[in-house]
N, C-alpha and C positions, 0 to 999 in steps of 0.2 A: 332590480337589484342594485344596491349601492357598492358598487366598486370603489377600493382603495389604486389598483393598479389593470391596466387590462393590455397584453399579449395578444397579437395579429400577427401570428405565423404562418406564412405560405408551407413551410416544413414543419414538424415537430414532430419530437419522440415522445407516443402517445400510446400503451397497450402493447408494446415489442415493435411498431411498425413508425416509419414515417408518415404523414399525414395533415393536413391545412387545418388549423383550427385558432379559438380565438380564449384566450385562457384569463379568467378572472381571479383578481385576487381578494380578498376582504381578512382583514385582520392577520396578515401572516401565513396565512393557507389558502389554496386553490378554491376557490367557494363554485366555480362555473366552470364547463369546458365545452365551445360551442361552434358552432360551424365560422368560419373567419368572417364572415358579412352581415355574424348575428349581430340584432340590435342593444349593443352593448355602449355603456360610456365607463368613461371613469376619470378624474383629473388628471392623471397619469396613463397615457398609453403609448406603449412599445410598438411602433410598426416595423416588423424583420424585415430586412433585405432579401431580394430571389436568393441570392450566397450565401445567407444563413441558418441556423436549424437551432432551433428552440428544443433546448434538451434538458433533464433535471438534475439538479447538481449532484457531481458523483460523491461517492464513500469511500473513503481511504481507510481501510480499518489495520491498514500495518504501517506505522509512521514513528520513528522514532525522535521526539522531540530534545530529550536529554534536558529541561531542565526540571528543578534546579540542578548543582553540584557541578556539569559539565555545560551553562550555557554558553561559552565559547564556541561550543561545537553547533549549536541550536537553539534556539527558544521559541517559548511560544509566539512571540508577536513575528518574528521573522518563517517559522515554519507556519502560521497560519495568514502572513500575506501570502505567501509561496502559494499554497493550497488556494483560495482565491483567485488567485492569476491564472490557474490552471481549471480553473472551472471544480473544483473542490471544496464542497460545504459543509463537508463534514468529515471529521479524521478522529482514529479511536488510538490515544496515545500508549505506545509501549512500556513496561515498567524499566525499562532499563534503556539507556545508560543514563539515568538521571541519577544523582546521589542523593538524597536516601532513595534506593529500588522503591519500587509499589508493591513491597510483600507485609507489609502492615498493612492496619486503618492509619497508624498516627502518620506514615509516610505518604499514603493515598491524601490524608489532609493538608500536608505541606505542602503536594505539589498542585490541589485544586486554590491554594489558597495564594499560591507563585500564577498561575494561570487565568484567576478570574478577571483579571482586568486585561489581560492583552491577545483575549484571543479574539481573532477577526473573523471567524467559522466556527460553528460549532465542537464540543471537543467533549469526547467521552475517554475512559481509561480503562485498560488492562490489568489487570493482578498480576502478581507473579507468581510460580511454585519454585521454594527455592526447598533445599535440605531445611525438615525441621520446623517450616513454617504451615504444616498442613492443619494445628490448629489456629491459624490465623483465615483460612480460606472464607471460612464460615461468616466473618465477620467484615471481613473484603468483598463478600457475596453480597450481604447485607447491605453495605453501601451503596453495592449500583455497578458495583465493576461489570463489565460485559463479559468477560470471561478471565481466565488464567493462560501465562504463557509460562513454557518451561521449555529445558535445554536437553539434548540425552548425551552435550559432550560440551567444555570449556566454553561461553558465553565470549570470553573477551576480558570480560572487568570482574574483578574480586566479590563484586558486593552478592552479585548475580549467580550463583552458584549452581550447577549442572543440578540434572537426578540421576542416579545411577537407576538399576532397574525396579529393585525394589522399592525404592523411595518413588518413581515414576508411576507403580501400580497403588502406593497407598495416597498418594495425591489422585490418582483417579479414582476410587475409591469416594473419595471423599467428594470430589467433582461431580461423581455420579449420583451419590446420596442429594448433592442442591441444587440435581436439574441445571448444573452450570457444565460452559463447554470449557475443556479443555484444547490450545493451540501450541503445535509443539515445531521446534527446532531439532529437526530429525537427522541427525548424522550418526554415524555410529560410533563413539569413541575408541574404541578398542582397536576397531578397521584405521583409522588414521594413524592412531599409537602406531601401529605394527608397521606401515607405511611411512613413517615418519623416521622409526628403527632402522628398517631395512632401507633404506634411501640409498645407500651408496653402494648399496650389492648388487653382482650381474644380476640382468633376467635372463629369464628360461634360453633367449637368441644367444649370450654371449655378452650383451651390452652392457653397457654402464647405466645404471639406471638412472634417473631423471632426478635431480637435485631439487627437492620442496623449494628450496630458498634460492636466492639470485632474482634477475633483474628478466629469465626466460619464464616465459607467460606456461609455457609446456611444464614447469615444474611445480609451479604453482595447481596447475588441475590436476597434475597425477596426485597429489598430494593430498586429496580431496575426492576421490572415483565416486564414482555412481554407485559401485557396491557402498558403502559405507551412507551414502543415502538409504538404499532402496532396503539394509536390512533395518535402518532404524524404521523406516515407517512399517517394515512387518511387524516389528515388536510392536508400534502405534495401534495396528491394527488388531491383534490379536487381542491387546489389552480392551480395545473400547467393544469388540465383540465380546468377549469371558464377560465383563463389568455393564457392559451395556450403558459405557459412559459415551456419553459425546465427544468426539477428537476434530480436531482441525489440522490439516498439514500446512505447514508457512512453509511458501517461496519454493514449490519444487521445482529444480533445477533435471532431475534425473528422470528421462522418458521411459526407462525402462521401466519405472514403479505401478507406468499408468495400466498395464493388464490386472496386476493385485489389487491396483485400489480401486478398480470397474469391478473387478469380481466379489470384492468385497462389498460393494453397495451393493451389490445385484439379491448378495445373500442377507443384506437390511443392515449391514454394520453402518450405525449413526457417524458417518465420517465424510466430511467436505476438505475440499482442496482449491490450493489458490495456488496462483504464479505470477510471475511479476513480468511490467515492462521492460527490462533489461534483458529478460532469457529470451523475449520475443523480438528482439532489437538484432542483440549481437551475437558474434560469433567467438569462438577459440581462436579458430585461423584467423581471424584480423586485431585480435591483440596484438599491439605493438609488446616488441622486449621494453621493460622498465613502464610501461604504463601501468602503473599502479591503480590510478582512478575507476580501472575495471575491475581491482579485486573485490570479490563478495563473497561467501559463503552462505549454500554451496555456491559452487563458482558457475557463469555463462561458460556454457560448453559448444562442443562443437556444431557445425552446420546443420546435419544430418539429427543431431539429437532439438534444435532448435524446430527444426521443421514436423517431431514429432509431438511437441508440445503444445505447438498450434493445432495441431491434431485432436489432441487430448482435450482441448477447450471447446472444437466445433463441435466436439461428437457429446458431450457434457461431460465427461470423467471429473473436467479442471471445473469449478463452479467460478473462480472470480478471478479477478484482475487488480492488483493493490500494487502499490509502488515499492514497501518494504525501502521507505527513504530513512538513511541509516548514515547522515551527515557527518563528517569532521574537520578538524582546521588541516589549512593547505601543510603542514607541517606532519602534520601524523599522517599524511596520504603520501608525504615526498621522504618521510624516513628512511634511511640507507639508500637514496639516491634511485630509488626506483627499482629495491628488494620486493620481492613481495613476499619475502620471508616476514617483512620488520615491520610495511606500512600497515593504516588500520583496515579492514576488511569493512566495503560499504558502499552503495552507490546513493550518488543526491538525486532523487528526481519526480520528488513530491509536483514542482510547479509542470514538469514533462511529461510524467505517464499518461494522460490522455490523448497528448499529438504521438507520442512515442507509440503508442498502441492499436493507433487510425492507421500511423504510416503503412506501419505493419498488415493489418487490416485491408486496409484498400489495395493492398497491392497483390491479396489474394484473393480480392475480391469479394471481401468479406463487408455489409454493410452496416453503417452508422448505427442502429437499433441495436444490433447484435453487440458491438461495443459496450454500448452504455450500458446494456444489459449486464455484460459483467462489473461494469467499474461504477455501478449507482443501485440499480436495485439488488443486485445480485448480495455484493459485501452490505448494502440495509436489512439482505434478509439474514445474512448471516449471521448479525450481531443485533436480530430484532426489532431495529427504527422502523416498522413496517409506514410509517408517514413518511421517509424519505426516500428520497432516489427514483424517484417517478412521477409524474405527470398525469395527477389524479384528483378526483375530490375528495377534502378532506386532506390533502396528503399538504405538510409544508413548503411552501409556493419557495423552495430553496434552488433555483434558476441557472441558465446559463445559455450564453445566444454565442453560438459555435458558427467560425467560419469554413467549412471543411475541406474546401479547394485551396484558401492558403497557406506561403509557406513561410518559412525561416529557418536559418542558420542559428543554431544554439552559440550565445555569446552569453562565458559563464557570468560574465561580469553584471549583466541584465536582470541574471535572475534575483528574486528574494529572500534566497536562499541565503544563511549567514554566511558561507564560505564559496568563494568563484571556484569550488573545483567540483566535477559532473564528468563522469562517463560519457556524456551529451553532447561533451563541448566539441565545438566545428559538424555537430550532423547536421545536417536538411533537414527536417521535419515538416510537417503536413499537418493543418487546421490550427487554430488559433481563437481563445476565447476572445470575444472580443465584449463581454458583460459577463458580472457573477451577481446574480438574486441572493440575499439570507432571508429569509421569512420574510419575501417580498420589499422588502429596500435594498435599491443597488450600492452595490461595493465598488468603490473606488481603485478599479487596478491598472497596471499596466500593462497592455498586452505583450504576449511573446512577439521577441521580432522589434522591441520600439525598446528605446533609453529611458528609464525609469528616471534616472535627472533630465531628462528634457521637460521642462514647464509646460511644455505644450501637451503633456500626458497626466493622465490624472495619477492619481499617487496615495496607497492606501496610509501612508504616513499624516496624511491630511484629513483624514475622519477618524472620531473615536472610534476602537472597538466595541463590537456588538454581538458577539459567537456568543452563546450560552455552554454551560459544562452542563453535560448530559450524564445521567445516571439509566442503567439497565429499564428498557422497558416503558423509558418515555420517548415520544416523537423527536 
């Protein structure tokens, strides 16, 4: 066999398991996967380090890139070096905060047409469901979107418009009619209203209650409870049971949810759930007062609720792991001096979640295989690439040779992320890519841990892009 590229790994994620093997590539996709001393050549061949592990590039399917309209805050060429550096080869862009949303076709064309030249990984896109566009779905379907995302309370940005509940059942409705999934932003608005109201009334003790706004991280999660989570995904739920539409939950934050949503699968309701590196990182209790760079929605909650979300992942309730990178400029994070009434709600950490996720991981002893399972093939099967995010034949030879033993200090100024502000900034963190594969040719990155202006590093500003935009249903 004529190899293009051939992989000699003493480790690799191969089948769910670690394992020695020697992986060929021809034209872009895996053509061979062979015992490591098989008799293989190729002009091209990777020999791993014992400290390395040969793993398949993961899937980010919650990334918000924001262009056009807002690329101050993001873009393509800077969120898909990011993604690259991180061992990320593939990210499915959110409709919003870009201006024009992705609740057309003519705005889904504007921003493949902002995107075709600078994406350095692969990049597929989201729809949106806004009020009123439910006959637009059909024809956003048609182009290849992966699915639809919508709100069950305020988004953030004008363009991007909630659903109230009936607008939320005739969007599923509709979703259900095209065999398309629906992924929703589950808070309950009315639970926040009410909380938002009563903000400054005693509670039941006598006390003063907790102020949403200021610079105390406590006021900022009461503002935001776990109720107010956990009744929007019942509504979620009930709806894609009665409709027998497909749901997806983005970003659960709230562990209480996870007995309804195991029970509900148990009874066949078509509904997956993801959680992000950030709820698996951090705590409540170690918000600083005025560290705004933690604000997110829902918000990282307490210790005890962190530890049951890792739970929820081991046992399979959570199915994936996506970073939910939701960038902005250092200005809209530092608004009202460290409000978190005022700043924007969002963590960066497209280039981080797969070390942020290990740390984690290894420290409960949980092994490399079981990671990537959620953060590569898990979100491919979610959104359908069944060619990606795994270590197969036939499957896009999309790569990444991971250090797992070491470490670094997050310096936001390294990342390639367009703005140095991250939740991340000053942690330790654990494994480091130190190669990214796209259909078999290496990407030029810099690894975490090293100065992306040091000339001694390679630099993905120094190769054309080469991502392709992906539509529904293809590798």
């Amino acid at each position: 066999m004529e190899l293009d590229v051939l992989f000699r790994a003493g480790r690799a994620i191969i089948e769910g398991r670690e394992q020695p093997a020697s992986v060929g590539v021809v034209d872009g996709k895996i053509a061979v996967i062979a015992a490591i001393d098989a008799d293989l050549s190729a002009p091209t061949v990777v020999e791993l380090g014992d400290d390395e592990v040969l793993i398949p590039g993961l899937v980010d399917s919650h990334v918000h890139v924001n262009e056009p309209g807002r690329t101050e805050w993001e873009g393509f060429a800077s969120a898909t070096r990011a993604a690259a550096a991180g061992g990320v080869t593939t990210i499915i862009d959110m409709p919003l905060n870009s201006v024009p949303a992705t609740t057309t076709v003519d705005a889904l064309e504007t921003k493949r047409a902002v995107a075709a030249d600078q994406a350095f990984v692969d990049v597929g896109f989201w729809g949106g469901a806004v009020p009123g566009n439910v006959p637009d779905l059909a024809g956003l379907h048609d182009e290849g979107v992966f699915g639809f995302k919508c709100f069950t309370l305020p988004s953030g940005v004008d363009e991007f418009q909630h659903l109230e509940p009936d607008e939320l059942e005739a969007a599923m409705r509709e979703t259900a009619r095209l065999g398309a999934m629906m992924i929703v932003h589950a808070e309950d608005n009315h639970t926040i209203d009410h909380v938002a109201t009563h903000a400054h009334a005693p509670t039941d003790d006598g006390a003063g209650a907790v102020d949403p706004d200021g610079r105390a991280y406590t006021g900022f999660l009461h503002s935001r409870p776990r109720g107010a989570e956990n009744l929007a995904i019942a509504g979620v739920i009930e709806l894609s049971r009665w409709l027998e539409a497909r749901a997806h939950i983005l970003h659960l934050s709230s562990s209480d949810a996870l007995p309804m949503i195991a029970s509900a699968r148990a009874d066949g309701v078509p509904l997956t759930v993801e959680t992000c590196p950030h709820y698996l990182t951090f705590t409540a209790e170690e918000v600083p007062d005025g560290a705004t760079e933690f604000k997110c929605c829902p918000p990282i909650r307490e210790a005890s609720n962190r530890e049951l979300i890792w739970g929820g992942l081991i046992d399979g309730t959570i199915d994936i792991v996506v970073t939910d990178h939701s960038p902005c400029t250092v200005d809209l994070k530092e608004q009202g001096g460290g409000d978190f009434g005022v700043a924007w709600g969002g963590v960066a950490g497209l280039q981080l979640g797969l070390s942020a996720t290990w740390t984690g991981a290894k420290a409960r002893g949980i092994d490399l295989a079981q990671v990537i399972a959620w953060m590569a093939a898990g979100p491919a099967d979610l959104v359908g690439l069944t060619t990606k995010g795994r270590i197969a034949v036939g499957a896009q030879a999309d790569l990444a040779v991971f250090g797992p033993d070491d470490s670094f200090t997050v310096d936001v100024r390294q990342l390639r992320h367009k703005n140095p502000v991250s939740a991340y900034a000053g942690s330790t963190l654990s494994g480091v890519v130190r190669q990214t594969w796209l259909s078999g040719n290496r990407l030029a990155i810099t690894p975490n841990g090293t100065d992306p202006t040091d000339e001694t590093t390679d630099d993905t500003a120094a190769q054309a892009p080469q991502g392709r935009l992906l539509k529904r249903g293809e590798a």
